[in-house]
C-alpha positions in Angstrom: -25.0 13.6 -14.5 -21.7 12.6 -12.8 -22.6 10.1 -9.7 -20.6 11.8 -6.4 -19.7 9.9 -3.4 -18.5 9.9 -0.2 -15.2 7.9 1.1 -14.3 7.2 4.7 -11.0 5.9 5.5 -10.5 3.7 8.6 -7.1 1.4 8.2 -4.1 1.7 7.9 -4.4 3.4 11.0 -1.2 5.6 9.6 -2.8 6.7 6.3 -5.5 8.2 8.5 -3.2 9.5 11.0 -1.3 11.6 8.2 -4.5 12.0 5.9 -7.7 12.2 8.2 -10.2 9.4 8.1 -12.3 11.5 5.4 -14.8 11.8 4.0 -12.9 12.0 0.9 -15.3 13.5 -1.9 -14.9 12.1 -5.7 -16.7 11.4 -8.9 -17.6 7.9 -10.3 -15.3 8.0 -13.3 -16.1 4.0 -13.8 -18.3 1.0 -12.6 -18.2 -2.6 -13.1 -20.5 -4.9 -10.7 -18.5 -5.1 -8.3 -16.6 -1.8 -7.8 -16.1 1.8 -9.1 -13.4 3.5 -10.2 -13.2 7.1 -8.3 -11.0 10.4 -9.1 -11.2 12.3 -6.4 -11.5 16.1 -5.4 -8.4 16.2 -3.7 -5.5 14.3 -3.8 -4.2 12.6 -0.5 -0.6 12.8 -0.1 1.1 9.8 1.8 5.1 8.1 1.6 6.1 10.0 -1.1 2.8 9.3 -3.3 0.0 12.1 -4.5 -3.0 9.7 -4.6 -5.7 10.9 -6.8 -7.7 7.8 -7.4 -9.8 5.5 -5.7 -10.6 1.6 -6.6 -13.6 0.9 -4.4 -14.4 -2.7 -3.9 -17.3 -3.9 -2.0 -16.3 -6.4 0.7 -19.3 -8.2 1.9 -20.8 -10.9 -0.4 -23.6 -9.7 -1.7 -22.8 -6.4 -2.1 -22.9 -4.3 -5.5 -21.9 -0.9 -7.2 -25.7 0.4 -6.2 -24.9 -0.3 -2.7 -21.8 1.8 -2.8 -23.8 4.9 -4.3 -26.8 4.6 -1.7 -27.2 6.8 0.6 -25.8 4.7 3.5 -22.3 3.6 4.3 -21.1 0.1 2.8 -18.1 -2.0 3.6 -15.1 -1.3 0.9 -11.4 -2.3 0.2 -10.0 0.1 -2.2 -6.9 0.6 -3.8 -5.8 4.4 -3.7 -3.5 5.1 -7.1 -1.6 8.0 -8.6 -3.0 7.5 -12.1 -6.0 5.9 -13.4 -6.1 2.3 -13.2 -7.8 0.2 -16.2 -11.1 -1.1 -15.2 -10.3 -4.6 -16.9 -7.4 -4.6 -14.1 -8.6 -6.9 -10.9 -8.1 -5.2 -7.5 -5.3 -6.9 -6.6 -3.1 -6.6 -9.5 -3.5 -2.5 -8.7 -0.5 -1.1 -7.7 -1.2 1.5 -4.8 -2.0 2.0 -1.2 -4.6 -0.4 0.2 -7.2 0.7 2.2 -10.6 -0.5 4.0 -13.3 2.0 5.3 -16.7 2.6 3.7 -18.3 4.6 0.8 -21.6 6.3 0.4 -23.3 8.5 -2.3 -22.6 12.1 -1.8 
């Protein structure tokens, strides 16, 4: 069973004013300990780019994968890419739109 979640966009404040703050719904397509890798449903379309990918990162020390699949909203950086990033690939050296909001299990 694929694990679903839930992403809520809240900065840039211009990536949500062209895309909506969310939620944006996607599949878990990889996990490491500290983040998962997320294609999701639909692709969000901002300066030129179709985004169809999610690098979620929690942002609180502490914090973990399982967090980011409970059932309540947790802290996240992500990096929102048009392809599929490695998952060896840090979150910094991802080339894409960064983002902060919050993820949940859908």
């Amino acid at each position: 069973m694929s694990l679903r979640v839930a992403i809520t966009i809240s900065d840039p404040w211009d990536l949500v004013t062209v895309c909506g703050s969310g939620p944006f719904q996607g599949t878990v397509a990889a996990t490491q300990p500290e983040r998962l890798v997320v294609q999701l449903d639909e692709p969000l379309r901002y300066q030129g780019h179709v985004l169809t990918w999610a690098v979620c990162q929690v942002r609180h020390e502490g914090g973990s994968v399982d967090d980011m699949v409970s059932s309540h909203d947790t802290p996240t950086s992500f990096a929102l890419v048009s392809a599929p990033p490695s998952t060896t690939t840090g979150l910094r050296d991802v080339a894409g739109v960064a983002a902060l909001g919050t993820v949940r299990g859908a």
